[in-house]
C-alpha positions in Angstrom: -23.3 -14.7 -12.8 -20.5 -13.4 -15.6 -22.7 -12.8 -19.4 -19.6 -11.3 -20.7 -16.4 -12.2 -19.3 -15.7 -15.8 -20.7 -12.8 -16.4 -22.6 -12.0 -12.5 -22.4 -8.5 -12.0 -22.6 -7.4 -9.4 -19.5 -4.6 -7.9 -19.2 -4.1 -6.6 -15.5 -1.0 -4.4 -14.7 0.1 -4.8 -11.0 -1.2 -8.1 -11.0 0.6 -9.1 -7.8 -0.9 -7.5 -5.1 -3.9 -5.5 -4.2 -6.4 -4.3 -6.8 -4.4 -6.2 -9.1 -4.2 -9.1 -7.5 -8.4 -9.2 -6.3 -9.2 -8.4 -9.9 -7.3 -11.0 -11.7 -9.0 -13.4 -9.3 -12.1 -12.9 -9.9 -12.4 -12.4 -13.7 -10.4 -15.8 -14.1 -12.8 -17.2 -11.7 -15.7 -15.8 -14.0 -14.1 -17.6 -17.4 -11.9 -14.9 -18.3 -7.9 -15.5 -19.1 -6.1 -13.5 -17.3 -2.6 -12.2 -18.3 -1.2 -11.2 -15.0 1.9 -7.8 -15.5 4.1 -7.0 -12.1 7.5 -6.6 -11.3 7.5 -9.0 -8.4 8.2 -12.0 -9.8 7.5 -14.2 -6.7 4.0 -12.4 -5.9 2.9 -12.6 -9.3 3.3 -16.5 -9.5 1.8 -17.1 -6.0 -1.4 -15.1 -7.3 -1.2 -17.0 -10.5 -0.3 -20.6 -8.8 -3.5 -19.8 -7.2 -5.6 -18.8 -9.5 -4.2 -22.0 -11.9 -4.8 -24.7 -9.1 -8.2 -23.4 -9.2 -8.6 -24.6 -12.1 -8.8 -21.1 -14.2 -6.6 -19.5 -16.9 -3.8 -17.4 -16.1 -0.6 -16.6 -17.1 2.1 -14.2 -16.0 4.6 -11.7 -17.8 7.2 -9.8 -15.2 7.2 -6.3 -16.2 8.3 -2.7 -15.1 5.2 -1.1 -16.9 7.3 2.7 -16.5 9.7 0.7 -19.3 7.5 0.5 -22.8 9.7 -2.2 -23.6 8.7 -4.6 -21.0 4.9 -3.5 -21.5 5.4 -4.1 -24.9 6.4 -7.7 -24.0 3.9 -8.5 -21.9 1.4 -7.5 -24.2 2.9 -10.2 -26.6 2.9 -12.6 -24.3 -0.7 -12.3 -24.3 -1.2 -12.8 -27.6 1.3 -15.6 -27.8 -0.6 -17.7 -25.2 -3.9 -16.8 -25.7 -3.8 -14.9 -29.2 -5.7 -11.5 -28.5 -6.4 -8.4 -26.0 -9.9 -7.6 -25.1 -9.3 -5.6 -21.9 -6.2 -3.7 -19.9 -6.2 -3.0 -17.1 -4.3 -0.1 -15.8 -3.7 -1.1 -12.3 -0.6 -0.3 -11.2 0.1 2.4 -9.1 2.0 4.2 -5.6 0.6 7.2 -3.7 3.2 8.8 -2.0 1.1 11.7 -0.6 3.4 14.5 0.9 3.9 18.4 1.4 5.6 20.0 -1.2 7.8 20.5 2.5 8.5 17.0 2.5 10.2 17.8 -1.0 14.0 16.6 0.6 11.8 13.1 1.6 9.4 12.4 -1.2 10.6 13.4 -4.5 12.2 9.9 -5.3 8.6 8.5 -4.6 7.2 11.6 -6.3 9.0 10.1 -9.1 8.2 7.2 -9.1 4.5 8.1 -8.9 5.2 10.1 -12.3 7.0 6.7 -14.0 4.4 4.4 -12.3 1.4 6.4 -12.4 0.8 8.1 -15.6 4.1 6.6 -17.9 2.7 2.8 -17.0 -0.7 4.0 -18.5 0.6 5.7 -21.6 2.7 2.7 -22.0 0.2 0.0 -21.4 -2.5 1.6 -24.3 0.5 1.8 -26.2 1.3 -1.6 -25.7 -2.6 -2.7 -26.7 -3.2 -0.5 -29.1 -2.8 -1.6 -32.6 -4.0 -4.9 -31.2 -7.0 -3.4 -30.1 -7.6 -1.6 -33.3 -7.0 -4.7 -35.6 -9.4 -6.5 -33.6 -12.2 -4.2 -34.5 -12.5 -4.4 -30.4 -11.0 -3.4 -27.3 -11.5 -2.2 -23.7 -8.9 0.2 -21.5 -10.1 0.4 -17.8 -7.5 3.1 -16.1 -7.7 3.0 -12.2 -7.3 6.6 -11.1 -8.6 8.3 -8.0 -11.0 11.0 -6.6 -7.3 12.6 -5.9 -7.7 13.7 -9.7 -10.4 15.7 -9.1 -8.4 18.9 -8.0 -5.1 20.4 -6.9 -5.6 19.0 -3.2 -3.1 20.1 0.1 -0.4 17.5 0.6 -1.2 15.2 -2.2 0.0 17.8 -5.6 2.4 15.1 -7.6 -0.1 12.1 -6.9 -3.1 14.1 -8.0 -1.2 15.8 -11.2 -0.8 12.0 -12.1 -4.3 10.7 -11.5 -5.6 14.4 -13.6 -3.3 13.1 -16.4 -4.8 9.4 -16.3 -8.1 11.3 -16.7 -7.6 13.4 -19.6 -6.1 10.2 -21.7 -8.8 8.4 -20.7 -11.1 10.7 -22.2 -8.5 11.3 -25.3 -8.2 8.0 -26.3 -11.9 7.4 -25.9 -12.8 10.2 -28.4 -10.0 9.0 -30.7 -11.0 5.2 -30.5 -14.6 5.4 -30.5 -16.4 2.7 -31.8 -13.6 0.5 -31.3 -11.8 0.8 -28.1 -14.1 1.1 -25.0 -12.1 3.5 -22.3 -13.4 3.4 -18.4 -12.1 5.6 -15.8 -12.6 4.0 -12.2 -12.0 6.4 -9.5 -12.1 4.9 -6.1 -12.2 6.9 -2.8 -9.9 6.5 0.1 -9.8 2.4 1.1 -7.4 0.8 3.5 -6.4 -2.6 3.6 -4.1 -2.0 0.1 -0.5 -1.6 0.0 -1.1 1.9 -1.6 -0.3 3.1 1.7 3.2 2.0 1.8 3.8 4.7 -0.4 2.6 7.6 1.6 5.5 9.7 2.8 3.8 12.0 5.3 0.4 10.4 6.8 -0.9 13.9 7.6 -1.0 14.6 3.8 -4.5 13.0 4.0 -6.1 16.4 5.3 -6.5 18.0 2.1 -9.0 15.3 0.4 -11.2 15.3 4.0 -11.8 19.4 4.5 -14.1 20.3 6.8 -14.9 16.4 7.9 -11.0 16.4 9.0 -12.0 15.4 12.7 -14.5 13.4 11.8 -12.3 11.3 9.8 -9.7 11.3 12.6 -12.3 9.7 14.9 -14.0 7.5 12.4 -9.6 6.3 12.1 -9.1 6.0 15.7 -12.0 3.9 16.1 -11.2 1.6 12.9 -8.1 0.9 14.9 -9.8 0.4 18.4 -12.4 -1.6 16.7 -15.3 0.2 17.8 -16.9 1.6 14.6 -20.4 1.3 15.0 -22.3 -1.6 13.3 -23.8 0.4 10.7 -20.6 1.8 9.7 -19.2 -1.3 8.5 -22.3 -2.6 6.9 -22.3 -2.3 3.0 -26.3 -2.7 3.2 -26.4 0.8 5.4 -26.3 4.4 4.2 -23.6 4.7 7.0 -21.0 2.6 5.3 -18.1 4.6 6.0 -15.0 3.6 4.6 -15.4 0.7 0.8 -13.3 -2.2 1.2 -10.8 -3.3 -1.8 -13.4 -5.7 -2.4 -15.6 -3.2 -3.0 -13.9 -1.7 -6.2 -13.0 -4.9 -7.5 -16.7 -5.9 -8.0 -17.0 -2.2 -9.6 -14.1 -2.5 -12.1 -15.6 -6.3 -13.0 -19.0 -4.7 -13.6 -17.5 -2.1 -15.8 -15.7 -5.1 -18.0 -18.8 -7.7 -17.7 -20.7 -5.3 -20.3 -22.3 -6.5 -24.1 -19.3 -4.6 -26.4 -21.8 -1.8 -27.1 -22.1 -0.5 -23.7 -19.2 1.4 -22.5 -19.4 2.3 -18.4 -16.6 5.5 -19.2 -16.4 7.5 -15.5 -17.2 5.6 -12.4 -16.7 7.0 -9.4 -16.5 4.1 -6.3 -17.4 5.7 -3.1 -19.1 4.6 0.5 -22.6 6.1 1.1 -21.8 7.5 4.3 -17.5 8.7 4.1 -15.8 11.6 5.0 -13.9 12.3 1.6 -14.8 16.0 0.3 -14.4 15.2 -3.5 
């Protein structure tokens, strides 16, 4: 049971879908008012109609968060319907892993990635900020990735990104301590998302696996045969192999459902028993 998300006021960024959509979910269902931020209008109300009819709090803002503008916005809208910010989240994001190669295929995406990626972030805390800082209280949780970690084969512009979501993190939680509380949730590879709509060559995955490559390749064809071994699928086993969105949703909840005092600032999601390298 939730001891410290009632009547928070969240701010989730790519409310709509995915991460976004899971998290918003389930803070509203543990008390919390959720301000849902995407640019698809019609996904962002059915997540909302949802989460309303349930009899929680939610609200929507439609928002491009690479346009500071329309972050800023939605950030008003939060405090004109519920009249503060406690937490952002920085949830929006593509992955359009590629060669540099592919260049001729991906560099619209890579783009994107760039606007999406680490522009939404800079533009959400700048959307909270002062807020934040008037309030005497705050929270930033930044969804990046284990693709931060290093300069990996087939994934450089998408990893430069998540690096940059890193080092604000840790900027703006030296700058604002003792105010603003910054977490940096770094998931590992999960499927069932629509991250992977983004990916421009599926190969591009080879750099984050190493020396497991055909093990992952095996552990994938059998996902899509269905005959992963019990274990594997268990979250109770040390041979979980692959987290499920679900997974990092009840991580980045944890990280917010903390006394103000305790700040959980790097998390790393991963499955016991994976094949990811980093």
């Amino acid at each position: 049971m939730s001891q410290y998300l009632q009547d928070k006021v969240i701010l989730v960024t790519g409310a709509g879908s995915g991460f976004g959509k899971l998290i918003s979910e389930k803070c509203a269902a543990a008390g919390a008012k959720v301000v849902g931020v995407d640019v698809d209008a019609d996904r962002l109300n059915e997540v909302f109609d949802g989460i309303r009819s349930a009899g929680h709090q939610g609200t929507t803002h439609v928002a491009d968060v690479a346009d500071m503008a329309q972050v800023k916005a939605a950030a008003q809208h939060a405090l004109d319907t519920f009249g503060a910010i406690d937490v952002l989240v920085n949830n929006a994001g593509v992955m359009p892993l590629a060669f540099f190669s592919d260049h001729e295929q991906a560099w619209e995406k890579w783009h994107q990635a760039i606007d999406i990626n680490f522009k939404g972030v800079v533009n959400g805390i700048s959307a909270v900020y002062d807020q934040m800082i008037a309030q005497g209280r705050g929270h930033v949780v930044n969804i990046s990735s284990i693709y931060g970690n290093a300069g990996l084969e087939g994934s450089g512009v998408y990893s430069a990104t998540k690096a940059a979501v890193d080092a604000l993190s840790n900027s703006l939680r030296v700058e604002a301590q003792g105010k603003i509380k910054v977490s940096t949730i770094k998931p590992t590879g999960i499927l069932g998302t629509n991250l992977a709509n983004s990916v421009v060559n599926e190969m591009a995955i080879v750099g984050l696996v190493g020396q497991k490559a055909m093990q992952f390749m095996e552990n994938i064809g059998n996902v899509q045969n269905g005959s992963l071994r019990p274990e594997q699928t268990d979250p109770e086993s040390p041979e979980y192999w692959l987290i499920r969105p679900e997974d990092l949703v009840e991580a980045v909840v944890h990280v917010i459902d903390q006394p103000w005092g305790v700040n959980l600032s790097d998390v790393t999601v991963r499955a016991t028993g994976e094949n990811y390298v980093y």
